[in-house]
N, C-alpha and C positions, 0 to 999 in steps of 0.2 A: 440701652442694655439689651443683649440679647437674650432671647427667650429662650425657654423649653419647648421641642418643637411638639412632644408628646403631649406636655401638659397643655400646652396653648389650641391644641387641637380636640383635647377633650374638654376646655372647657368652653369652646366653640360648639360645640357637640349639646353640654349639659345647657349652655345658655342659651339656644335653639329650641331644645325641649321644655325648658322654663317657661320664655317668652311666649311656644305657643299655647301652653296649657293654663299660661294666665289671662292671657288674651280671651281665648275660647271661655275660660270659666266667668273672669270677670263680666264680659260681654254677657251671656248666658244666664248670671244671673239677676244682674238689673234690667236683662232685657228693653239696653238703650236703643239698639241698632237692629234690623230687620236680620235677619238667619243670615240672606245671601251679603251683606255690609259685612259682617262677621266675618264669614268666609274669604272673603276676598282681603280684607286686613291680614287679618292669620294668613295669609298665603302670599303678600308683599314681604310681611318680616320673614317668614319661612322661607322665601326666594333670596331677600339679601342674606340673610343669616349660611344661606348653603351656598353664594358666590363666595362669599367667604371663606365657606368651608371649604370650595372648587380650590382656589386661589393656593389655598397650604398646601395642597396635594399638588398642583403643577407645580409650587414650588420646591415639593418633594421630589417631585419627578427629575426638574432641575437638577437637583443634586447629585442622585443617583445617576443621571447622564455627563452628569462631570464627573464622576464617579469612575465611569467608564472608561471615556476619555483618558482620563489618568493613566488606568490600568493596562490600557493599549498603547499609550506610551512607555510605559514601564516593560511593558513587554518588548518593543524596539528598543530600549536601553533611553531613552529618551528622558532628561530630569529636568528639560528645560521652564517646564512650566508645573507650579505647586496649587494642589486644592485650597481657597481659603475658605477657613472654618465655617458654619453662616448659624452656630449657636454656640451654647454653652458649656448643658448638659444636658443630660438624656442618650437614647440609643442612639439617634442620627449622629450626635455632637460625639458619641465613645466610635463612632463608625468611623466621622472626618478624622479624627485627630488619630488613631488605626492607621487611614489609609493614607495621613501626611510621618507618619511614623515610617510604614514600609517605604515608604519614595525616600528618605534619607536615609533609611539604613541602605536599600538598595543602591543611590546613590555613591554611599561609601563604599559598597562592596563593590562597585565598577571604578571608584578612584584607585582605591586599594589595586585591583585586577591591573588595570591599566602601567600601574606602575611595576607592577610584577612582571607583566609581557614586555614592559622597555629594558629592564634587566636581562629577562630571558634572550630577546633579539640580541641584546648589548653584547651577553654573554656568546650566542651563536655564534655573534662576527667573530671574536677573538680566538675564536674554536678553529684548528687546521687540519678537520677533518669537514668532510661537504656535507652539509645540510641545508638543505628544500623543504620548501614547506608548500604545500595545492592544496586548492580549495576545494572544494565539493563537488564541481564539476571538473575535479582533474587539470587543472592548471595552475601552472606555477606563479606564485604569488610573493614567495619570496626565497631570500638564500643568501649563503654566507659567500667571502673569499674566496673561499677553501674551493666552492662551485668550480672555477677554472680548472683545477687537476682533472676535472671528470670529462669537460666540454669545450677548454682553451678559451672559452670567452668571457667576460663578465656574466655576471647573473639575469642584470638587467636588460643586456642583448636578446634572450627569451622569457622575460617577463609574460606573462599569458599565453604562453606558447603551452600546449598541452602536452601529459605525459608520454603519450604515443611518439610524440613529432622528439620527445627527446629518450627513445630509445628504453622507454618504461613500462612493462603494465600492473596492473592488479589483481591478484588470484586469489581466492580461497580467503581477502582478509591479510594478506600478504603484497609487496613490492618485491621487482625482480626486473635487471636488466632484461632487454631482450637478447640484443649481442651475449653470446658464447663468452668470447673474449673479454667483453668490462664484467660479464658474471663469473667467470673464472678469478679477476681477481677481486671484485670487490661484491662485499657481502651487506645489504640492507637491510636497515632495520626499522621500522615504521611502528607510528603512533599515531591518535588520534587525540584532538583539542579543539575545544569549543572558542571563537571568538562571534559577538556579536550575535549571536542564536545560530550561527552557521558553522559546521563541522570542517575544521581542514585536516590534513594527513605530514604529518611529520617524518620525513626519512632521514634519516643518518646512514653514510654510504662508508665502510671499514676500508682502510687497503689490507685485505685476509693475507696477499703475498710477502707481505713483510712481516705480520709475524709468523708462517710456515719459514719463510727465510730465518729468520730469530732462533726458531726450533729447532730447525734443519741446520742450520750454522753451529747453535753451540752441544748437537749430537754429535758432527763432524769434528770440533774443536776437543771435547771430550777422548773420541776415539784416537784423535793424532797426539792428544796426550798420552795416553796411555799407551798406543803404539809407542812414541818417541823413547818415553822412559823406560820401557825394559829393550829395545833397540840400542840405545844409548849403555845400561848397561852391561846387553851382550857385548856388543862393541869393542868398549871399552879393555878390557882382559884378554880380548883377543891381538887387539892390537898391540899391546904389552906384551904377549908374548910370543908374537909376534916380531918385534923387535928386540926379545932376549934373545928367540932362535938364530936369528940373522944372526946377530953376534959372534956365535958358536958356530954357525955352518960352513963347513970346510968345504965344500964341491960349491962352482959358482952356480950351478941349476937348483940346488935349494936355498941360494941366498934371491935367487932370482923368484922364486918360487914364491916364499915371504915378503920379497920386497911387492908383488901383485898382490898378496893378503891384506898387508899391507895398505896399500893405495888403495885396494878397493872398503877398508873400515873405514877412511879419509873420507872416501865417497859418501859412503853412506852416512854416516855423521852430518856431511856438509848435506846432503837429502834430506835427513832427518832434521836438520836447523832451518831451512827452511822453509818446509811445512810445519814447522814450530811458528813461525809469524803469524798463520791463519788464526792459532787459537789466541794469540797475542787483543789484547784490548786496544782498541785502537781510539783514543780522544783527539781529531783536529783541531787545529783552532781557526776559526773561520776569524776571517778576515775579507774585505774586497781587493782584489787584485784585476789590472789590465790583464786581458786575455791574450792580445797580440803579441807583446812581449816571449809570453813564457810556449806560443806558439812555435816564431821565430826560431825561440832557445832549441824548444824539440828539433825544430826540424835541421837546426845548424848540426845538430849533434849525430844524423845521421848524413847527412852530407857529403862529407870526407869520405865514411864506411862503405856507401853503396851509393857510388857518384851516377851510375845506371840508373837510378830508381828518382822517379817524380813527386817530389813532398807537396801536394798544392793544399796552399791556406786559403780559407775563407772566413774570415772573424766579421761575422756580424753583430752577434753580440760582445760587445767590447769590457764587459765587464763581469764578472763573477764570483759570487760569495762563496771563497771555499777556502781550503789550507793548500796553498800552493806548492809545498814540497811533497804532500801527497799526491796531490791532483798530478803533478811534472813526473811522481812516480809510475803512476798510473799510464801518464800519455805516452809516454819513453818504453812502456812493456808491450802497450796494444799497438804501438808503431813499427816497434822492432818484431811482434806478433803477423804485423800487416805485410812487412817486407819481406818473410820468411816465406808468408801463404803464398805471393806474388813467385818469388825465385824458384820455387816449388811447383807453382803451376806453369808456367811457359817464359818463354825469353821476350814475350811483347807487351806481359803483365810489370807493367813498370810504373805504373799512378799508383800514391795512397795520397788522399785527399781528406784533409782535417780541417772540421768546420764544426763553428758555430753559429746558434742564433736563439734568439727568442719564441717561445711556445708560450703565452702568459699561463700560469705566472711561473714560469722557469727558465733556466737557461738551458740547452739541449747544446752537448759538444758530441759531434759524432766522429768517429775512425773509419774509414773505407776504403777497400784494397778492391784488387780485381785478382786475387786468386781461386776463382770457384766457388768460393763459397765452402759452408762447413756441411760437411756429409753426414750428420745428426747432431740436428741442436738440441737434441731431446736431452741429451747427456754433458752438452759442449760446457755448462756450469758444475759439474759432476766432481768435487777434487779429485785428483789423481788422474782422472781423466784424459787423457790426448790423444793425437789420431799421428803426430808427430814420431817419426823413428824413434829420437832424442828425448823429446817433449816428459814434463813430470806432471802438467796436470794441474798446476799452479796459479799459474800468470792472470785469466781470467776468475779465478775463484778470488785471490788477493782482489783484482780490480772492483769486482763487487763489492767487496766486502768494503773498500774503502768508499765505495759510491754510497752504498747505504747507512755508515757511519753518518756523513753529511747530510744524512736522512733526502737522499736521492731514489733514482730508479736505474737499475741497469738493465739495458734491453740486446740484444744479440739477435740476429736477423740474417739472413740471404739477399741481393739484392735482385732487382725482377728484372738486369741489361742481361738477355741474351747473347748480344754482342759480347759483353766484359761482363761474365758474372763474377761476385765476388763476397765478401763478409760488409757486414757494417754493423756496427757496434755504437749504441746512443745510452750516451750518462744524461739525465734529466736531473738537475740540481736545482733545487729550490731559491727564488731571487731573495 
């Protein structure tokens, strides 16, 4: 039966001062035993009776140093080993069973935890936007998928690779690229979370360019609306009467006159229809398609037209999730865009070179011509835009628009051959 360690200790206590004040008296007053016999009794029971009393308090001590122990485990998160009780009741005994109390609830609240953070991670992965997660000393500890669109390589290829070596640092309580260019387009956003008594830093990296694009598209989409509709109908009554005048006009200089009015409301209609596309909604439907095929297609199709000019394919990547009658749309405007820059620029500019390949996790199809290159790309995605006599301003704006539909990237570029400068243009599609 376990005891009371209060009660057992004071009545160690009371039975020590008993024992010696009966000894002493009774001794004392039959006066059997000489003073110093006396003393020296009384002072063997008073020596066992206080080893005993030594005993409970080292076994106090005991306790309260597992006691300890516990509590430094529990501070490491540590639940592997449990106090056992060593009484009943009393304060020690309301102490242990307190301190095997905190160890399972704490316990629980780290099961609990635990399974909250595999959710969380769980949830991270499926996230396709990139999030990193460093530890205290700034090193990367973990990260999603999504990691490749920022670095092209898996996550675990710089596992404890620190934020410096990947292009990071930390200001004011804040993350920020370093690069100009990945801070131009993407915007971080950082938290902090405790695992294991040690603080890691949580970033979430945006791509900002896509919805500035989002914004900026359907401000542009708006305006061509509302340009188109009262263009359409000016137009409209002009060209009607237009064709009643003809009718009626007796001298061939003003049927000739009208018949230019004429052709030119045709114009502008067929203008106006299409920059009407841009604001058009555009849903593909993805599917996988061979890439070499619908290469081939392109380039048979220019062919015949400008027998002068060198279509070379490079399909490394051989396969692509997209809507292939978009995508064929696409390839067939920036080809005949590439042949146009080439014929324009000199009689030796005669390569456009269409290639694929892999970037993980994407596929990257690029256009490359050797016509000089564009004279401001600042503006080169601008609608309306062209640098072209003819040119409406179009051809690239549509091409974005469908690349980012596919939830892509479209890039526009100069190339750095001196030799042959020219354009090159990379659609980055998601695998």
């Amino acid at each position: 039966m376990k005891a009371n360690f209060e009660r057992a200790l004071h009545w160690h206590l009371a039975l020590l001062g008993l024992v010696i004040v009966a000894l002493l008296s009774g001794l004392l007053w039959q006066q059997a035993l000489p003073w110093w016999q006396i003393v020296l009794v009384s002072s063997a029971v008073s020596g066992g009776l206080w080893c005993l009393h030594k005993q409970r308090l080292a076994k106090l001590k005991r306790i309260f140093s597992r006691a300890h122990w516990q509590l430094e485990a529990m501070l490491q998160a540590d639940f592997s080993q449990q106090l056992r009780p060593h009484f009943e009741s009393g304060q020690v005994a309301a102490f242990e069973q307190q301190l095997i109390a905190l160890g399972e609830q704490l316990h629980q609240q780290k099961s609990r935890y635990n399974s909250q953070i595999f959710v969380i991670y769980q949830l991270i992965d499926k996230l396709n936007t990139p999030i990193l997660v460093f530890t205290e000393d700034s090193r990367l500890s973990y990260a999603n998928q999504a990691f490749e669109s920022l670095y092209r390589q898996p996550w675990q290829h710089y596992k404890g690779a620190t934020a410096t070596s990947l292009g990071l640092e930390e200001a004011q309580q804040s993350w920020q690229f370093i690069s100009h260019a990945q801070a131009a387009r993407w915007q971080l956003h950082s938290s902090y979370f405790y695992e294991q008594g040690t603080r890691h830093s949580l970033l979430v990296a945006l791509d900002i360019t896509k919805a500035l694009r989002q914004k900026e598209l359907a401000a542009w989409q708006q305006l061509i609306r509302v340009i188109s509709h009262e263009i359409r109908n000016s137009l409209t009554p002009v060209s009607s009467l237009a064709q009643s005048l003809a009718e009626r006009a007796t001298s061939a200089r003003e049927q000739q006159a009208l018949s230019v009015i004429e052709q030119r409301c045709q114009h502008l209609q067929h203008f106006v229809a299409r920059y009407g596309e841009i604001s058009k909604a555009i849903e593909p439907k993805i599917q996988k398609i061979p890439l070499g095929p619908l290469f081939e297609s392109v380039r048979d199709l220019f062919t015949s037209q400008h027998p002068t000019q060198q279509i070379e394919l490079d399909c490394q990547a051989h396969q692509c999730n997209c809507d292939p009658h978009l995508l064929e749309q696409v390839l067939i405007n920036l080809v005949k865009n590439a042949i146009e820059a080439n014929q324009a620029a000199s009689p030796t500019a005669q390569r456009v070179r269409l290639r694929s390949y892999y970037l993980s996790p994407a596929v990257v199809i690029e256009v490359a011509d050797e016509g000089g290159g564009f004279a401001n790309l600042d503006n080169v995605l601008t609608p309306f835009y062209s640098t072209k006599a003819d040119g409406q301003g179009i051809g690239l704006t549509f091409s974005q628009h469908v690349i980012e539909c596919h939830d892509g990237h479209f890039e526009v570029a100069n190339t750095n051959d001196n030799e042959r400068p020219g354009a090159i243009i990379k659609m980055i599609l998601p695998s």
